[in-house]
Backbone as CSV, one residue per row, in Angstrom:
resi,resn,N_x,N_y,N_z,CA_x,CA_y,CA_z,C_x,C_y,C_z
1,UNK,0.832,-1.166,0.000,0.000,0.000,0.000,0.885,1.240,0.000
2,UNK,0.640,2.522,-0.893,1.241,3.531,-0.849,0.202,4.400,-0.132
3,UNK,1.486,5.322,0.453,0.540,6.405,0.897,1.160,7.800,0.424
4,UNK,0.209,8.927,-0.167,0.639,9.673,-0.862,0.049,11.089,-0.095
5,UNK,0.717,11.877,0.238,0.495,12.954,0.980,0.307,14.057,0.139
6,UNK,-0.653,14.947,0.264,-1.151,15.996,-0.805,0.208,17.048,-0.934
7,UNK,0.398,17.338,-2.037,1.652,18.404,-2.650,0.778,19.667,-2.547
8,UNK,1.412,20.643,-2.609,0.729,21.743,-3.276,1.661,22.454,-4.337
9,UNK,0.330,22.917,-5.082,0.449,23.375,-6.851,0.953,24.974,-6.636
10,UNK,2.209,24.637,-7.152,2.830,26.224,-7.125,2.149,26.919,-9.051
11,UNK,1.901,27.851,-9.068,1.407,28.323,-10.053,2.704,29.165,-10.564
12,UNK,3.000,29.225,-11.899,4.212,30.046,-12.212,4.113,31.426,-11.701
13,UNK,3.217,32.370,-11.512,2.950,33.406,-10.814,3.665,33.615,-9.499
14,UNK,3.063,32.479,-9.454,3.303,32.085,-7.881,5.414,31.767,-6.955
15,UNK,5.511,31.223,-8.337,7.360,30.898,-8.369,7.912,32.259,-8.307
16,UNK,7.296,33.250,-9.597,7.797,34.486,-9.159,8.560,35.190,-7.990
17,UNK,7.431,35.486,-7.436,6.907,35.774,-6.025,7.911,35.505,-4.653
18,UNK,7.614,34.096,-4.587,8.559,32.997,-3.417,9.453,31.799,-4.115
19,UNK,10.583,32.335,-4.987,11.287,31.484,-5.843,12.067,30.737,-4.760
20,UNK,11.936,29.144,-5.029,12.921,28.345,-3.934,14.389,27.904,-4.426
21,UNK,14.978,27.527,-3.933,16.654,27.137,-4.928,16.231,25.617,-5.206
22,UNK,17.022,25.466,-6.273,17.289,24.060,-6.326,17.764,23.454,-5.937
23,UNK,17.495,22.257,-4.856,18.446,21.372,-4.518,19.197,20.173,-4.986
24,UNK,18.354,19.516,-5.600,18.497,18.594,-6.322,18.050,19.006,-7.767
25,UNK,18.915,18.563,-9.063,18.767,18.476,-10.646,19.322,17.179,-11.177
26,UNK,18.424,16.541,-11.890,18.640,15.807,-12.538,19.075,16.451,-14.639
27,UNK,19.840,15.954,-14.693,19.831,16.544,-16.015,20.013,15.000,-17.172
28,UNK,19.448,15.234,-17.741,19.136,13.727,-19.094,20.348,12.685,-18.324
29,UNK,19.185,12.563,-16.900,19.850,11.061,-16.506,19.197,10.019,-16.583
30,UNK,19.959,9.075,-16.775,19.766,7.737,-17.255,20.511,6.673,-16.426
31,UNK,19.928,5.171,-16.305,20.760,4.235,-15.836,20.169,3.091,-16.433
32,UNK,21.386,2.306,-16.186,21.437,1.306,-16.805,21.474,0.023,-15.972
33,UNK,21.075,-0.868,-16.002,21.458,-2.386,-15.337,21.736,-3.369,-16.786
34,UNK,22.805,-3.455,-16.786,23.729,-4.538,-17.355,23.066,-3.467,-19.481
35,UNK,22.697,-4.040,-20.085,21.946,-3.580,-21.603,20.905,-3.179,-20.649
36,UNK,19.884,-3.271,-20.461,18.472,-2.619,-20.002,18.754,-1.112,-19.682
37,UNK,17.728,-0.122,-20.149,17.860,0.715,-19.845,16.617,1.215,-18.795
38,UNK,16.840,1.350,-17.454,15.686,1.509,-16.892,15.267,2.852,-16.449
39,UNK,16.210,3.923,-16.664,15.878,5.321,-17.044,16.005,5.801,-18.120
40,UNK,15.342,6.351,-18.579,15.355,7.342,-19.909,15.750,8.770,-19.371
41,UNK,16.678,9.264,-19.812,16.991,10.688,-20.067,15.983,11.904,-19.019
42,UNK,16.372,11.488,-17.896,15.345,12.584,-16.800,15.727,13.828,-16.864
43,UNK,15.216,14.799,-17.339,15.630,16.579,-16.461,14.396,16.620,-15.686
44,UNK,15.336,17.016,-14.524,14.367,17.297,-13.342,14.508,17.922,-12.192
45,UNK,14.014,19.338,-11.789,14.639,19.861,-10.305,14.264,19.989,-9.305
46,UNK,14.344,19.778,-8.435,13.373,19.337,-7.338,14.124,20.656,-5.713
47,UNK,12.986,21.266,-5.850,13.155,22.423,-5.123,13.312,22.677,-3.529
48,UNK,14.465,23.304,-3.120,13.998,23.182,-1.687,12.710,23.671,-0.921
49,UNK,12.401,23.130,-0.044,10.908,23.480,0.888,10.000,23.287,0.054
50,UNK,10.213,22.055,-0.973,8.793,21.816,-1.581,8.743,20.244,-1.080
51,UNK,7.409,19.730,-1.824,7.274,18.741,-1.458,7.126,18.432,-2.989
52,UNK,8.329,17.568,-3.196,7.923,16.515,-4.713,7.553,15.042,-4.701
53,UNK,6.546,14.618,-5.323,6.087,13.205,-5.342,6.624,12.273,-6.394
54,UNK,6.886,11.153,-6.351,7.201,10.390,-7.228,5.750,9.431,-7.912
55,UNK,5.499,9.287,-8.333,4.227,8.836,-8.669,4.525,7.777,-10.038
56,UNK,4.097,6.201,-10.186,3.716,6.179,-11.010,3.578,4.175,-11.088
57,UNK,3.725,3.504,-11.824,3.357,1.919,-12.099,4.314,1.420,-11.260
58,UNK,3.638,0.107,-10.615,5.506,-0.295,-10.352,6.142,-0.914,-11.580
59,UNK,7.090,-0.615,-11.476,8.423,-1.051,-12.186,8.470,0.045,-13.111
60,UNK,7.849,1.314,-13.165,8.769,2.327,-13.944,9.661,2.714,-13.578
61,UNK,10.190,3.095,-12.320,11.631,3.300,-12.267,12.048,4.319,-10.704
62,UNK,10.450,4.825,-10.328,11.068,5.471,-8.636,12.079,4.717,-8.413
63,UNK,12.109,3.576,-7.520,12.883,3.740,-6.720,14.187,3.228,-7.145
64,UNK,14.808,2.788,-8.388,15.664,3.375,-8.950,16.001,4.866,-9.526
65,UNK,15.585,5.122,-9.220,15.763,6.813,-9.489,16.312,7.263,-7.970
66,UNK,15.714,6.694,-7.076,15.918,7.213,-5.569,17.592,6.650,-5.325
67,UNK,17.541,5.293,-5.199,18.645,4.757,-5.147,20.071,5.468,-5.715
68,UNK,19.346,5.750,-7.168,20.568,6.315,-7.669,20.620,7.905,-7.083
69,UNK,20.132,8.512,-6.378,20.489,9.809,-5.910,21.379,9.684,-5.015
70,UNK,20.593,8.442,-3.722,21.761,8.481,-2.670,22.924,7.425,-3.088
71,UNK,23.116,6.735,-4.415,24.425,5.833,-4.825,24.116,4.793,-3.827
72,UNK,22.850,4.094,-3.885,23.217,2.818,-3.607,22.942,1.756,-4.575
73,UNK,22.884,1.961,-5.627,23.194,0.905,-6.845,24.381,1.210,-7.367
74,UNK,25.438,1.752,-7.054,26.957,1.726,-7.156,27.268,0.236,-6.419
75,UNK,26.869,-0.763,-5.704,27.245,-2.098,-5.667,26.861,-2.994,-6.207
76,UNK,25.558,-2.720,-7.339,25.506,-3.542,-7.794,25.840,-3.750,-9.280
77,UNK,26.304,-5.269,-9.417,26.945,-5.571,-10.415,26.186,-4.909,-11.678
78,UNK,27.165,-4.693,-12.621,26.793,-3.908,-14.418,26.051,-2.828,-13.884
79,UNK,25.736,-2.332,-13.116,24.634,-1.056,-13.073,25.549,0.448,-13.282
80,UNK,24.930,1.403,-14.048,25.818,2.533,-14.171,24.731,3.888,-14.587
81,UNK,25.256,4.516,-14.232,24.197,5.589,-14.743,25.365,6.232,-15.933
82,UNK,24.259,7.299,-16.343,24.457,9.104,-17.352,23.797,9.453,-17.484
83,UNK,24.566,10.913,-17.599,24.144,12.049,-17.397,24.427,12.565,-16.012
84,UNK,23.270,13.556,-15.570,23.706,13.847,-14.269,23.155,13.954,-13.102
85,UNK,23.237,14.313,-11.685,22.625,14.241,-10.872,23.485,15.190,-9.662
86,UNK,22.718,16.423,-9.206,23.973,17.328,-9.045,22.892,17.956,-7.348
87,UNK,23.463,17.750,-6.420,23.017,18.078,-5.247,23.671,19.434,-4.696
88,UNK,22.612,20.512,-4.432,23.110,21.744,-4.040,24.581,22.207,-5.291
89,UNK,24.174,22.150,-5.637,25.693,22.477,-6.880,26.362,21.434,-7.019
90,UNK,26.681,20.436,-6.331,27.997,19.589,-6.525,27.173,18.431,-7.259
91,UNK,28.103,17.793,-7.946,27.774,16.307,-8.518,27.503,15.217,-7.433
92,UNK,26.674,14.036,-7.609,26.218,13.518,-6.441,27.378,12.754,-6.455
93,UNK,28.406,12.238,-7.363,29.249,10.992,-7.250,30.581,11.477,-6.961
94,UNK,30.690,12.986,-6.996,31.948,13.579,-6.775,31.645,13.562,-4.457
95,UNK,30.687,13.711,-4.212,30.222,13.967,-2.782,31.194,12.260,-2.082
96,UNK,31.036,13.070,-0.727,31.693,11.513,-0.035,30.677,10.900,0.208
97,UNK,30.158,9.369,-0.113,29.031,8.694,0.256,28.198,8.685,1.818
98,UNK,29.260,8.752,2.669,28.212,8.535,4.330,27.538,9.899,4.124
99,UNK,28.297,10.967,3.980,27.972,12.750,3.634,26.726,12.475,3.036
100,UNK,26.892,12.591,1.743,25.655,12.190,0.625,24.094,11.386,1.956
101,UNK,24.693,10.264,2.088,23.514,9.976,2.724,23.125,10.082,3.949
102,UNK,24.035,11.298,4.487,22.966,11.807,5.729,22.305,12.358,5.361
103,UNK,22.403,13.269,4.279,21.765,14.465,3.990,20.177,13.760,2.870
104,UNK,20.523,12.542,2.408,19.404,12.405,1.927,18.706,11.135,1.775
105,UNK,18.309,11.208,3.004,16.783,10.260,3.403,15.942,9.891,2.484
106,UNK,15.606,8.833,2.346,14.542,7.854,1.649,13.848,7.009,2.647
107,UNK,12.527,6.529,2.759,11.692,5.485,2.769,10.908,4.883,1.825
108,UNK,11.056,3.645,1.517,10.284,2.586,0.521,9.425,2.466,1.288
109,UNK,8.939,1.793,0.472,6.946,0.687,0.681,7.831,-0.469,1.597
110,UNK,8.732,-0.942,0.618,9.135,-2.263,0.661,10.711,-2.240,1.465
111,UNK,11.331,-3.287,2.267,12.624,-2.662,2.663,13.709,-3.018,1.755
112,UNK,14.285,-2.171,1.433,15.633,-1.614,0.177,17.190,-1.955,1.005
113,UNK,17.377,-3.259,1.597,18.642,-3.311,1.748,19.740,-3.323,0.910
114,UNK,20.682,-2.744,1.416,22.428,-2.856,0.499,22.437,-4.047,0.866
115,UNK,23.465,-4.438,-0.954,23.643,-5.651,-0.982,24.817,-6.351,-0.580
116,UNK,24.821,-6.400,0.928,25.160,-6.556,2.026,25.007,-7.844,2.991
117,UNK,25.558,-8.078,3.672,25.092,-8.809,4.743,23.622,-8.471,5.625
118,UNK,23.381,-9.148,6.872,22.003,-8.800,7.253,22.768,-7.767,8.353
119,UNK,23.914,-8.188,9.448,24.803,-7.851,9.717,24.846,-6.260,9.174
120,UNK,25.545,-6.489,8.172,26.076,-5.188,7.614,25.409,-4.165,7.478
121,UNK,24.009,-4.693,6.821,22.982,-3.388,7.090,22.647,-3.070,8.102
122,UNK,22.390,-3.795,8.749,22.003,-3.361,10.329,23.006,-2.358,11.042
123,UNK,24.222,-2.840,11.075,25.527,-2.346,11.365,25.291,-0.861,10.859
124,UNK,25.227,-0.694,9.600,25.561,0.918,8.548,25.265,1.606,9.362
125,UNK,23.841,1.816,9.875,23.583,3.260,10.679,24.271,3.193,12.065
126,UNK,24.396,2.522,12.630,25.618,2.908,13.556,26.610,3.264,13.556
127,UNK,27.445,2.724,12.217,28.403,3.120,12.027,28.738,3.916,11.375
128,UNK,28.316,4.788,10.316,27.828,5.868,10.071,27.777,7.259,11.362
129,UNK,26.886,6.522,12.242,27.280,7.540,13.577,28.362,7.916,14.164
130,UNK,29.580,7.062,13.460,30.518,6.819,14.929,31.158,6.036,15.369
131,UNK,30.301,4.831,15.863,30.243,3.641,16.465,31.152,2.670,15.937
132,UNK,32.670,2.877,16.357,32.959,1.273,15.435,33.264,-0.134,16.170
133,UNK,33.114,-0.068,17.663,33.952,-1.064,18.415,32.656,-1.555,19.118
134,UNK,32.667,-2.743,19.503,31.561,-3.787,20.388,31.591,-3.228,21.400
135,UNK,30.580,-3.018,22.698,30.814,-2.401,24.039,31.514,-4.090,24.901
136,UNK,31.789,-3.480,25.627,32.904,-4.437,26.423,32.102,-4.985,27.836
């Protein structure tokens, strides 16, 4: 079950007015798993203090699209993107990865582990915090 929380409709008038920055741009990005192409060429900017929705069938491509913002299909085998994907100005793949994903949170429907141990995922957000040694 999805649950979809109401957006509100900025009117171009309206952008005028209270223009927000961009945080995120996608520019004719694309990815790939192995030949398959499971993005087509996205431009897309997604504004701060808005609320953007992803909307659409499963298997068009959210949450590969998500994944690839915060680089967690960088482990899996043949997968690659192009084009671009550029957070607050910087490129997302030039960013240091733990960095990258503090700053940007996702929740699925479904749970999206790295392809990882059970261990290991569990482990990440702790260690990520800090945390690297067993308590004694």
């Amino acid at each position: 079950m999805a649950v979809l929380l109401p957006a509100t409709v900025v009117r171009p008038e309206q952008r005028a007015v209270s223009p927000s920055a961009v945080q995120l741009r996608a520019e004719r990005f694309s990815f790939f798993y192995g030949d398959f192409k499971a993005l087509h060429d996205i431009s897309l900017d997604i504004h701060q203090h808005r609320v953007t929705a992803l909307i659409g069938p499963s298997g068009c491509g959210k949450s590969t699209f998500l994944r690839a913002i915060n680089r967690m299909s960088e482990m899996v085998p043949q997968a690659r993107a192009a084009g671009s994907l550029v957070l607050d100005g910087k490129p997302v793949e030039e960013m240091e990865v733990t960095q990258l994903r503090r700053r940007v949170g996702m929740v699925f429907q479904r749970p999206n582990p790295f392809p990882k141990s059970i261990f290991e995922n569990v482990a990440y957000g702790v260690r990520i915090g800090g945390v690297r040694d067993e308590p004694s």
